[in-house]
C-alpha positions in Angstrom: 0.0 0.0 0.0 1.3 3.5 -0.7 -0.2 5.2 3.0 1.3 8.8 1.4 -0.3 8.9 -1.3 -3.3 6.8 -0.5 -4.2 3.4 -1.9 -2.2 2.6 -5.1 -5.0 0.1 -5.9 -7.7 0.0 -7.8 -11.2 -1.3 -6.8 -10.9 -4.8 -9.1 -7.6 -5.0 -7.6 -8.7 -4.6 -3.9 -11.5 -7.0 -4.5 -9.4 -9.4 -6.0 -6.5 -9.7 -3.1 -9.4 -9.7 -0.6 -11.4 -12.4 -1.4 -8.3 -14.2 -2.4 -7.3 -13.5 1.9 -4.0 -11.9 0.7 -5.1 -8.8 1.9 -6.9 -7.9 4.7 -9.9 -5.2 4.7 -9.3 -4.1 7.8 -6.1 -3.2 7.1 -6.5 -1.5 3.9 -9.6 0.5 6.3 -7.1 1.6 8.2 -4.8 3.1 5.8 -8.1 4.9 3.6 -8.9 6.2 7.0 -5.1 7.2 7.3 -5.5 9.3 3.9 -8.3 10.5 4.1 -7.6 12.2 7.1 -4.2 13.6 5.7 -5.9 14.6 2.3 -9.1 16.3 3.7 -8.1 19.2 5.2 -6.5 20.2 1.8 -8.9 18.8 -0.6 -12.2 19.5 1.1 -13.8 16.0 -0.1 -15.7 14.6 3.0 -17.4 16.4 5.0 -18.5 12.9 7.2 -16.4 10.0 7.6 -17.9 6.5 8.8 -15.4 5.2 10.9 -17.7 3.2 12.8 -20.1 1.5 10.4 -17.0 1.0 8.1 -15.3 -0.9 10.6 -18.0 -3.3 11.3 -18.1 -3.6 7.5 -14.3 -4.7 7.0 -14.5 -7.4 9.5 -17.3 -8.6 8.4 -16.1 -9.1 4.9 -13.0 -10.5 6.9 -14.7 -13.2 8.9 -16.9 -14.0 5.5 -13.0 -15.0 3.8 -12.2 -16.6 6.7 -15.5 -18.5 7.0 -14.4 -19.8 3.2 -17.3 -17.4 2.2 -17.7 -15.1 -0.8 -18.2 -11.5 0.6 -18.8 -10.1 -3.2 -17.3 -8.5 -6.0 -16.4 -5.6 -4.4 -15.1 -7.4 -1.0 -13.1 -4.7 0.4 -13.2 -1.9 -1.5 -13.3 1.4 0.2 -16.3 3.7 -1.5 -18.0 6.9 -0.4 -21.1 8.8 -1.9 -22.0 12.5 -2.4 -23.9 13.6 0.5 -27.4 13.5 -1.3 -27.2 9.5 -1.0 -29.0 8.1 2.2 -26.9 6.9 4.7 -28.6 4.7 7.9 -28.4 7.3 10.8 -26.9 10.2 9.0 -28.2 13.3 7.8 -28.9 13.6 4.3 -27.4 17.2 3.6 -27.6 17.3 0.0 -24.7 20.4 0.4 -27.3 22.3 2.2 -27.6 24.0 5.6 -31.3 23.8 6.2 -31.5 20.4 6.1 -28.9 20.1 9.0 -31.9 19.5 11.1 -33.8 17.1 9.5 -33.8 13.9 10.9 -31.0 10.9 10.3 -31.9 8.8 7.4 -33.7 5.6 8.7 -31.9 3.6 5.6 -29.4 3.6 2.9 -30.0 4.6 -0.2 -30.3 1.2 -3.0 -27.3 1.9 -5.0 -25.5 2.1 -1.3 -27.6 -1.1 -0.4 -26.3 -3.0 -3.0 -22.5 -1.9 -3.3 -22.1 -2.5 0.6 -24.1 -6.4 -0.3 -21.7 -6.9 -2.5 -18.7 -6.4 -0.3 -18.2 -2.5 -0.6 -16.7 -0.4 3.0 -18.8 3.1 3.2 -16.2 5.3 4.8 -18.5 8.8 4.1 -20.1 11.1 2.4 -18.8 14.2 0.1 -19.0 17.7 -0.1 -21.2 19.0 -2.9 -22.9 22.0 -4.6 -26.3 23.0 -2.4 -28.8 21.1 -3.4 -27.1 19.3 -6.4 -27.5 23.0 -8.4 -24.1 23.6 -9.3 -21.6 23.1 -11.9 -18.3 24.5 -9.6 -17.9 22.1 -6.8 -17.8 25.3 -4.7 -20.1 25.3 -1.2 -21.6 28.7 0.5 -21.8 26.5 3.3 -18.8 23.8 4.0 -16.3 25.6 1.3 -14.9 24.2 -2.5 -13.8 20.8 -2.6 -10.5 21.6 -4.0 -9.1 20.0 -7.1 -6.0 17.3 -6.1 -4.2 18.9 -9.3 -4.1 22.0 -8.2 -5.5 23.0 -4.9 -6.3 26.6 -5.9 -9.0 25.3 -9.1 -12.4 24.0 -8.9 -13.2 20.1 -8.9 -16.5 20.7 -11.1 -19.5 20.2 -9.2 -22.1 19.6 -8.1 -20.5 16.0 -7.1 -17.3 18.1 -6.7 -16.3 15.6 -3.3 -16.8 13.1 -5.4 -14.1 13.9 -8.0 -11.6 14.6 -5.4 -11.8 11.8 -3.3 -11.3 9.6 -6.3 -9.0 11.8 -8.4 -7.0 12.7 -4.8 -6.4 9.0 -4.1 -8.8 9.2 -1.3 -10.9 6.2 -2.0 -11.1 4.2 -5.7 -14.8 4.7 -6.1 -17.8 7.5 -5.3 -20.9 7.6 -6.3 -22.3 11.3 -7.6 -25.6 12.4 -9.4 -25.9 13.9 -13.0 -28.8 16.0 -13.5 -27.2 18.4 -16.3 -23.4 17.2 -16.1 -22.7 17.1 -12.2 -20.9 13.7 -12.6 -19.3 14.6 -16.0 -18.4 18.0 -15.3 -16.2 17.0 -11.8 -14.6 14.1 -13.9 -13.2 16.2 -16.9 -11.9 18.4 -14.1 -10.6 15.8 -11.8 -9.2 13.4 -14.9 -11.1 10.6 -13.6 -13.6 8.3 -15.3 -17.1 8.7 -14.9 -20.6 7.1 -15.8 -23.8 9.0 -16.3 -26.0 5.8 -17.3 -29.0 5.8 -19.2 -32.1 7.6 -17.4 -34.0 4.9 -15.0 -30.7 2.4 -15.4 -29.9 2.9 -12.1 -32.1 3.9 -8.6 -32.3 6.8 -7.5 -34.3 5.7 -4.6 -32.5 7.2 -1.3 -31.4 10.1 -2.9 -32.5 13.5 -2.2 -33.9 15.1 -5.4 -33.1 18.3 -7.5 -34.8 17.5 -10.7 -36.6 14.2 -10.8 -37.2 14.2 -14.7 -33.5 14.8 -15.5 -31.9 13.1 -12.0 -29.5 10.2 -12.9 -27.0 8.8 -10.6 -23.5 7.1 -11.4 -20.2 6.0 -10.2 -16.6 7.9 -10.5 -13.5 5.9 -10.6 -9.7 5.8 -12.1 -10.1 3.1 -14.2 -13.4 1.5 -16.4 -12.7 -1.9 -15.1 -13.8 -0.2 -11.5 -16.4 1.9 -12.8 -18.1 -1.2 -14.7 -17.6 -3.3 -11.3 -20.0 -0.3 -9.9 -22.5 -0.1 -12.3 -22.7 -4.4 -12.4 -23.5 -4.2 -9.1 -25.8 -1.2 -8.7 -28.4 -2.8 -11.5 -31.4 -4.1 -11.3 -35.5 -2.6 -10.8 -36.6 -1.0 -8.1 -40.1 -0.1 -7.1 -38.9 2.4 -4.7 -38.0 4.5 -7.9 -40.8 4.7 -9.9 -38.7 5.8 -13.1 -36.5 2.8 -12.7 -37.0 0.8 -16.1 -37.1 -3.1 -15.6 -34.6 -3.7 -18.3 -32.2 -6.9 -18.3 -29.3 -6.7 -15.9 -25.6 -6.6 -18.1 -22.5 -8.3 -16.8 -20.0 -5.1 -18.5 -17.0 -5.7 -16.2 -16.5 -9.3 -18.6 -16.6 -7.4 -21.8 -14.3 -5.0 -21.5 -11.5 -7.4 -23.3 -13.7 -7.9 -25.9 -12.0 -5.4 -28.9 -14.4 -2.9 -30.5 -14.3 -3.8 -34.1 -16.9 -3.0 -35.6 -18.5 -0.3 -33.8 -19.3 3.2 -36.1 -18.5 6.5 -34.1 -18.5 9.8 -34.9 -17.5 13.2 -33.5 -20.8 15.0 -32.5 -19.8 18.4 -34.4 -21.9 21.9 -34.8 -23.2 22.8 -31.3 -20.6 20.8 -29.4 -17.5 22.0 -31.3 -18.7 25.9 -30.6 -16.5 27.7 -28.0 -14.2 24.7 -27.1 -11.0 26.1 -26.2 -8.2 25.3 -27.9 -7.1 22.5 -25.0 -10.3 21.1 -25.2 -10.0 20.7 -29.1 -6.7 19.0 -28.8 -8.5 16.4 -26.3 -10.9 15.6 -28.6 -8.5 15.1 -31.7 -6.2 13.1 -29.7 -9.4 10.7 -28.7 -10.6 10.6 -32.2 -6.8 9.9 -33.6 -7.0 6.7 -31.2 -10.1 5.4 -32.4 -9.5 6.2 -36.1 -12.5 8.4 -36.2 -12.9 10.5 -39.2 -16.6 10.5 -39.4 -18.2 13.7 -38.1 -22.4 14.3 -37.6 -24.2 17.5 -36.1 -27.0 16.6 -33.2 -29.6 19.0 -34.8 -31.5 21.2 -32.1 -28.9 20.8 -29.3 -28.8 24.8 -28.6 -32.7 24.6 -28.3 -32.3 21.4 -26.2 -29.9 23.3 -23.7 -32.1 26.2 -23.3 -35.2 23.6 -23.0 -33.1 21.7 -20.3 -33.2 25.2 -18.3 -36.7 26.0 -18.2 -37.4 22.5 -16.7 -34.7 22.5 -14.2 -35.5 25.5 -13.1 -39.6 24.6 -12.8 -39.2 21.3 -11.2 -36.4 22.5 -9.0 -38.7 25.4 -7.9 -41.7 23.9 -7.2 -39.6 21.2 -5.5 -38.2 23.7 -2.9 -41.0 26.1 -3.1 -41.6 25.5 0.8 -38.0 25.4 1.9 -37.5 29.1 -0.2 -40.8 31.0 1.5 -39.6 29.6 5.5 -35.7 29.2 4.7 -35.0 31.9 2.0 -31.5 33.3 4.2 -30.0 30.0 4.6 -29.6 29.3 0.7 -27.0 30.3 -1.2 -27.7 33.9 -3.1 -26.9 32.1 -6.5 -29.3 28.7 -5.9 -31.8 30.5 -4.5 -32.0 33.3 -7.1 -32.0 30.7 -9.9 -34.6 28.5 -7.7 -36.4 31.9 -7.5 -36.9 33.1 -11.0 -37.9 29.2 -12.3 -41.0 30.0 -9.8 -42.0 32.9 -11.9 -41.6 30.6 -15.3 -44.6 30.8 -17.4 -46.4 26.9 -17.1 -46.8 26.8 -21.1 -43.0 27.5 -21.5 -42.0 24.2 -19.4 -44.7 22.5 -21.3 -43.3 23.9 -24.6 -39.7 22.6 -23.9 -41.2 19.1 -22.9 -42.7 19.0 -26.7 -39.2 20.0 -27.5 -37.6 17.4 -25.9 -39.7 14.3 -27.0 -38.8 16.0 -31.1 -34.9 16.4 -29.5 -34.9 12.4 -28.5 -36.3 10.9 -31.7 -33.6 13.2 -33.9 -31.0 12.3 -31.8 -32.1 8.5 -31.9 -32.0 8.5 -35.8 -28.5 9.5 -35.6 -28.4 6.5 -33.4 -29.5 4.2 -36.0 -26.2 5.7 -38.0 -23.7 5.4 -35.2 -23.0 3.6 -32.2 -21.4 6.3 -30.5 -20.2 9.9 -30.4 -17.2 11.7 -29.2 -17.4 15.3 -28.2 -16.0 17.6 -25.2 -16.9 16.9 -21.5 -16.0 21.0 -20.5 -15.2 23.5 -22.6 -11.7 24.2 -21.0 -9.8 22.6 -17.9 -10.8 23.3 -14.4 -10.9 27.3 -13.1 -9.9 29.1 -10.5 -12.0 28.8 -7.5 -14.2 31.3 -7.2 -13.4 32.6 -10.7 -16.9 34.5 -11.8 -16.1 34.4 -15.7 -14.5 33.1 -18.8 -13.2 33.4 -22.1 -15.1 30.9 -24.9 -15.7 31.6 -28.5 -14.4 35.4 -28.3 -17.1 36.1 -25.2 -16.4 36.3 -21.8 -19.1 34.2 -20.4 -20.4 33.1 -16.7 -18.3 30.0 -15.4 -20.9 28.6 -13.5 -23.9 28.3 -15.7 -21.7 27.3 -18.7 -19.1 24.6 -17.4 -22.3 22.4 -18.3 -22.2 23.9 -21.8 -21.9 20.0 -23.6 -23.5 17.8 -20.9 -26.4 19.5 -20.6 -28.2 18.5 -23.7 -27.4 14.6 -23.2 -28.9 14.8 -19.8 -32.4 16.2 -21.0 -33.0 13.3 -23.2 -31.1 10.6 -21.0 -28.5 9.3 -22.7 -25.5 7.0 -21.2 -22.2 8.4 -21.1 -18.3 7.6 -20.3 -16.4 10.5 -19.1 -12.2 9.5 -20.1 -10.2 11.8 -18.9 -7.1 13.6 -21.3 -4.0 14.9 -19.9 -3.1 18.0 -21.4 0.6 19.8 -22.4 -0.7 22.0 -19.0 -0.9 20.8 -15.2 -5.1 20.3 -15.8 -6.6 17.6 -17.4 -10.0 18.0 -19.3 -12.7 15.4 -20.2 -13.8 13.6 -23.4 -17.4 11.9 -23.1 -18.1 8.4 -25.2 -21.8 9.2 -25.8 -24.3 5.8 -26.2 -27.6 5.0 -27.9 -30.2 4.5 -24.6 -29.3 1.7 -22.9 -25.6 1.0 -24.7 -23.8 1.5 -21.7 -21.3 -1.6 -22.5 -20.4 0.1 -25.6 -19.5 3.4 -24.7 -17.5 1.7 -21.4 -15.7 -1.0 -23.8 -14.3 1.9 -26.0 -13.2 4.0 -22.7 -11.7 0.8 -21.6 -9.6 0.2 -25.2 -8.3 4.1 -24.8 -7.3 3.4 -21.2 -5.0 0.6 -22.4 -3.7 3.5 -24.8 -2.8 5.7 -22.2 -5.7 7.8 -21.5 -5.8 8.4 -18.2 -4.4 10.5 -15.3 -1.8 9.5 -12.3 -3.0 10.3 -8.5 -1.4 13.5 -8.0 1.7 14.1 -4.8 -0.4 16.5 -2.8 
């Protein structure tokens, strides 16, 4: 183990040696616990840690190797969740400060169910924009999570803990949410992988919402193999989430050796190759030099299906909290609550115009999909910003850094599609993301290409902090 730099292994790794009894849980407990403590106060990533519970986890999983039992596929492996994700007798926070006195949570959440059945240590929860409405990884309340590449730049947000820990060699796996690029945007910033899965893939049930018709939620991780151990185990129906389909359950980790022959991609150009900077440009090109893509396709509408995305954000967010803002107005952040303020003035037939819009939006998008099996384009339109940096350069025009670090993951998240965040290194210290973009329900295809450009070098070291 590498206790200065946290654990050098990765979750399939951890699993392995575990249920093997050549390494011991509680040991490798110890030693997250260890880092995490020494990381923290830097990085901002946690703000609870489980010693307790995760203890009685480890030596559980322990005894189950000794016993001559199988604890799981994840036996082991250290894991922690953004802090919207029910945890048994915490508070669920979602990043906010009003819901500091609500009650502990009388469960966990499913996805946290099933990881910890299947072996997975919960060691905490992670900082996070309030209420999920955020695209910085900076908190009014409990401060940035701070980037491990460079301590003085955003992670992304809003799963911004959720990038660090995993980027910062905190833990090899988190869980986030992706409503309009909160799981994307942290892992271009970070240089992590990352999964937004197809809408009702995976259950949400246990998780506090922000938008329930755009919610998703998805694992982060340093290598596919890890993020596809995740998602294996976090599938399957649940009527506690009543948008979770009842689709087939697919085995990915086992098909990541399988080659990609055969599969047509394309770089999604127009709308997504407007106001890239130049490092984000280079990302992509290096991607598509990799895969041999030449082919090139514009998403017709994706402008329109940004701006759609925004009106309903901003009216289901708004009703959502429309009791919290009239009794706790002063204890939101100025920005969410402005935002969350101006969706309840929205005009009712302009959120029921850009749900017409979106259905259109879907089927031209899926005919593309009967063309291609994937598309490339930019995670962020540039690496990570300073904290607390108000604006940008893009296209010419200084622009807002908050609304716009969503600029290409927005339009994938109104109509649900699966994605694969890889992450690039760049000629600079920051690295920037490149999504894999799926057909619904093609998540196996979009994580077996990540996995082929991981075995060519695309991904990012832990860095020394």
């Amino acid at each position: 183990m590498n206790t200065q730099n946290g654990p050098s292994f990765s979750a399939a790794e951890i699993a392995q040696q575990v249920r093997r009894g050549e390494l011991r849980a509680v040991d490798l407990l110890q030693d997250t616990l260890s880092t995490i403590r020494a990381k923290n106060g830097q990085l901002n990533a946690f703000t609870k840690i489980t010693e307790g519970r995760a203890l009685q986890e480890a030596e559980a999983v322990d005894r189950q190797v000794a016993e001559g039992k199988d604890p799981g596929s994840l036996a082991g492996v250290p894991f922690a969740v953004k802090n919207l994700f029910d945890l048994a007798g915490e508070i669920t926070l979602a990043g906010s400060k009003i819901n500091r006195e609500n009650a502990p949570a009388l469960a966990d959440a499913t996805a946290v169910r099933r990881l910890t059945a299947a072996g997975a240590i919960m060691v905490g929860a992670l900082n996070m924009g309030e209420y999920a409405y955020d695209f910085t990884g900076e908190n009014t309340h409990y401060g940035p999570s701070r980037n491990p590449h460079d301590l003085s730049r955003m992670t992304g947000g809003s799963s911004g803990g959720s990038g660090a820990a995993v980027a910062g060699g905190m833990v090899p796996l988190a869980l986030g949410s992706d409503t309009n690029g909160s799981i994307r945007v942290p892992s271009s910033l970070c240089g992590i992988f990352g999964l937004k899965p197809t809408y009702g893939r995976l259950s949400r049930a246990g998780t506090f919402p922000f938008c329930p018709s755009l919610d998703h939620i998805g694992p982060l991780a340093r290598s596919v193999a890890d993020l596809a151990l995740a998602y294996d185990v976090m599938q399957g129906m649940d009527p506690a989430d009543p948008v979770c389909a009842d689709t087939a359950i697919e085995t990915v980790r086992a098909q990541l050796g399988e080659g990609i022959g055969g599969l047509k991609i394309a770089i999604a150009a127009g709308y997504f190759s407007q106001q890239a900077t130049p490092v984000a440009e280079q990302a992509l090109s290096r991607v598509a030099a990799a895969l041999e893509v030449t082919d090139s396709i514009e998403l017709p509408g994706t402008a329109q299906a940004r701006a759609a995305a925004y009106l309903i954000t901003n009216a289901e967010s708004s009703n959502l909290h429309l009791d919290r803002l009239r009794r706790h107005a002063a204890d939101y952040d100025p920005d969410v609550r402005d935002r969350m303020l101006a969706g309840t003035l929205l005009p009712a037939s302009w959120n029921i115009q850009a749900q017409r819009f979106r259905r259109w939006y879907q089927e031209a998008v899926l005919q593309v999909f009967a063309r291609y099996d994937l598309l490339l384009a930019p995670a962020t339109p540039m690496p990570a910003p300073l904290i607390g940096q108000r604006h940008m350069m893009l296209g010419g025009e200084e622009m807002l850094v908050r609304p716009h670090l969503g600029l290409y993951t927005q339009p994938l998240s109104f109509i649900g599609l699966p994605v694969v965040v890889v992450p690039v290194a760049t000629e600079g210290a920051m690295p920037i993301g490149v999504q894999i973009i799926a057909a619904p329900w093609q998540e196996a295809k979009a994580l077996k290409v990540a996995s082929h450009l991981e075995l060519y070098g695309f991904t990012c070291p832990i860095p020394y902090i």
